[in-house]
C-alpha positions as CSV (number, residue, x, y, z in Angstrom):
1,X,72.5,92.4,103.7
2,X,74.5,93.7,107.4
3,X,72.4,95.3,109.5
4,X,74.1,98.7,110.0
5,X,74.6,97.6,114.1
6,X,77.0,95.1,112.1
7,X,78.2,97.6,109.8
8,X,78.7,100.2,112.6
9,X,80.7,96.8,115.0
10,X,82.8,96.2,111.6
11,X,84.1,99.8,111.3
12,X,84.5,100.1,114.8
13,X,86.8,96.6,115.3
14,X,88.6,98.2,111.7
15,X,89.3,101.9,113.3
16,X,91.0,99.9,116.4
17,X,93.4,98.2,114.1
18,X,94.0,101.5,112.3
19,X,94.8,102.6,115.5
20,X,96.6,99.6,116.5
21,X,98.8,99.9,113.1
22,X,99.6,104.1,113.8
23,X,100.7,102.8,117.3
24,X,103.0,100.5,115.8
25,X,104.5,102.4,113.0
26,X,104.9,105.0,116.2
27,X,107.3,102.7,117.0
28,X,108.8,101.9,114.0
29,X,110.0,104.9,113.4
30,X,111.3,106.1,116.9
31,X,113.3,103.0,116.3
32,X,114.5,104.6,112.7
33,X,115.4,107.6,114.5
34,X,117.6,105.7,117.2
35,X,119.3,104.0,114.3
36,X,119.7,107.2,112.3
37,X,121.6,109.2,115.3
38,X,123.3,106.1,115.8
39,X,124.5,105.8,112.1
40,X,123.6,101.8,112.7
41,X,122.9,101.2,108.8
42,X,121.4,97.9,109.2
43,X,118.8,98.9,111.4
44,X,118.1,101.6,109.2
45,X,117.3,99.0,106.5
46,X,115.2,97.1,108.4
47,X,113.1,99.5,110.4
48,X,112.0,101.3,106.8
49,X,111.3,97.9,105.3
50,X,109.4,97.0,108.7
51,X,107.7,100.9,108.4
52,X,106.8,100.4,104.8
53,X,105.2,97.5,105.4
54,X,103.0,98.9,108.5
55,X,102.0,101.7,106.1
56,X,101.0,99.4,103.6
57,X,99.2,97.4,106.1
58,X,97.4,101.3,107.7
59,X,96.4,101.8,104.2
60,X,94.5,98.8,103.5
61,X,92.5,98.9,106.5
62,X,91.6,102.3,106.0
63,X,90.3,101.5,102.8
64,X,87.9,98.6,104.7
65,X,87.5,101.2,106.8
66,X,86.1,103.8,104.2
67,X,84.2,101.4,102.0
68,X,82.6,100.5,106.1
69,X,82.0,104.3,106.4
70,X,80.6,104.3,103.2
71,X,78.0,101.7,103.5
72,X,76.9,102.9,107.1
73,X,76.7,106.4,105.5
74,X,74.4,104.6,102.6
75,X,72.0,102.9,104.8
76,X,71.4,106.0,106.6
77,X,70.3,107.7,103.6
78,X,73.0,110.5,103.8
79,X,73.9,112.7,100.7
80,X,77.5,112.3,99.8
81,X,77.8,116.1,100.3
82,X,76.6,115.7,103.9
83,X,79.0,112.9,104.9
84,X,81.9,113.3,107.2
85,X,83.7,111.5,109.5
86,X,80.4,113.1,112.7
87,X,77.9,111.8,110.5
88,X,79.4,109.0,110.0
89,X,79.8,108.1,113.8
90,X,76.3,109.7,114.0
91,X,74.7,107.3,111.7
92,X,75.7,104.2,113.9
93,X,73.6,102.8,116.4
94,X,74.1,102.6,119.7
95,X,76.7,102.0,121.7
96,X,78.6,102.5,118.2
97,X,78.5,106.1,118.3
98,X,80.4,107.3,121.0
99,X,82.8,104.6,120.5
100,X,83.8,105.4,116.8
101,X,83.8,109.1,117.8
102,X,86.6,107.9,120.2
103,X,88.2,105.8,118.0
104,X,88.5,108.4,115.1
105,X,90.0,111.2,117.4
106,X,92.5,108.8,118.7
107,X,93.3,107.7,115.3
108,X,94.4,111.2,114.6
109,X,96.2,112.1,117.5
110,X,98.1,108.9,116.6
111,X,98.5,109.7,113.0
112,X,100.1,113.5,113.9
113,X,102.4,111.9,116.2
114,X,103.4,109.1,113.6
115,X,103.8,112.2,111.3
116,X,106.1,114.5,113.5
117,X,108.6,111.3,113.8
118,X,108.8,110.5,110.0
119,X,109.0,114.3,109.4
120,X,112.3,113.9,112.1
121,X,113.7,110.3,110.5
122,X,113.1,112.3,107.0
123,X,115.3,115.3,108.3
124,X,117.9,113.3,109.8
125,X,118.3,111.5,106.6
126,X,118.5,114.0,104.2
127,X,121.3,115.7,107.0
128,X,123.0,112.1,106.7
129,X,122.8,112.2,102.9
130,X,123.9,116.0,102.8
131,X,127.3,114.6,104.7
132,X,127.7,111.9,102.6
133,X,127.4,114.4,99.5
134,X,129.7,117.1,101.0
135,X,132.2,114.3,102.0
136,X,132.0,113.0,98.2
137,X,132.7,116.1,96.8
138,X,135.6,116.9,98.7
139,X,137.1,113.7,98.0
140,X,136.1,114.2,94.4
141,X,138.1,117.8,94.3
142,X,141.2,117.3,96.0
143,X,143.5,118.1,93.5
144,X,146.6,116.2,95.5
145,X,147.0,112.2,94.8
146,X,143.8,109.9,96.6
147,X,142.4,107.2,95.4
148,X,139.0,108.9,94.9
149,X,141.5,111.9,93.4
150,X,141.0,112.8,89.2
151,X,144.8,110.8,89.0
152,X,143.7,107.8,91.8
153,X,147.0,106.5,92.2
154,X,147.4,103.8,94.9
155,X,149.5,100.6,94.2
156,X,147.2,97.7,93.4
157,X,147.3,95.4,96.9
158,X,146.2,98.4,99.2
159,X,142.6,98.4,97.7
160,X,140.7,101.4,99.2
161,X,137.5,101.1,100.1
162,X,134.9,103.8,101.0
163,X,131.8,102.3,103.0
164,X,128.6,103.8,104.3
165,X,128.6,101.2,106.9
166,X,131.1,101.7,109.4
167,X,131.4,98.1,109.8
168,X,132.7,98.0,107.2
């Protein structure tokens, strides 16, 4: 069995690539917001693949990081109704203490920032999707002749096309 001086060195190294991971998905998504306001649809797509996957990649290692917390928690004989994220740090031996303390409020500074920019990439999308919409149904309800118009007529070569990408 890990002495907790291991456990406590284990959550520690795993709350630094928590950290590490936030920082990153930071800059994932100022990178979707630079895309967004640029209407640059590919890097859309790939910065909320690349985010999804640094989220997926966050939530794992806070799992190692609770089932750490956990375990340190355990074999300092704490109640489950007494353990919290103090305790926790608290229950680790020295130097450990101070330094999980650190890591943890950095971890949520990080996480509130990586928050505030998803809350602004979510925003800017759903004002991009409300254009799109508004822009669909316009098309959708012009009485006069259009090829998105209820009679569509347009002669057969002059195939129109109506793309999100403007690329395209």
């Amino acid at each position: 069995m890990a002495s907790s001086k291991e456990i406590a060195k284990a959550l520690h190294e795993c709350l630094k690539e928590v950290a590490s991971l936030l920082d990153h998905a930071h800059n994932v998504a100022q990178k979707q917001q630079n895309a967004l306001v640029k209407n640059d649809a590919e890097e859309i797509v790939l910065s909320s693949k690349a985010q999804e996957e640094v989220l997926r990649r966050i939530g794992e290692s806070d799992q190692r990081a609770a089932k750490l917390a956990a375990d340190l928690a355990k074999m300092a004989g704490l109640s489950d109704e007494n353990v919290d994220s103090q305790s926790v740090a608290r229950a680790a031996p020295y130097p450990y203490t101070m330094l999980i303390m650190q890591e943890m409020e950095h971890i949520s500074a990080l996480a509130e920032t990586v928050a505030c920019e998803n809350e602004i990439c979510s925003t800017l999308l759903g004002n991009g999707l409300d254009i799109i919409a508004t822009c669909l149904i316009t098309l959708a309800s012009d009485p006069g002749p259009s090829a998105y118009g209820r009679s569509a007529i347009f002669s057969e070569p002059q195939a129109v096309v109506l793309s999100l990408d403007r690329k395209a």
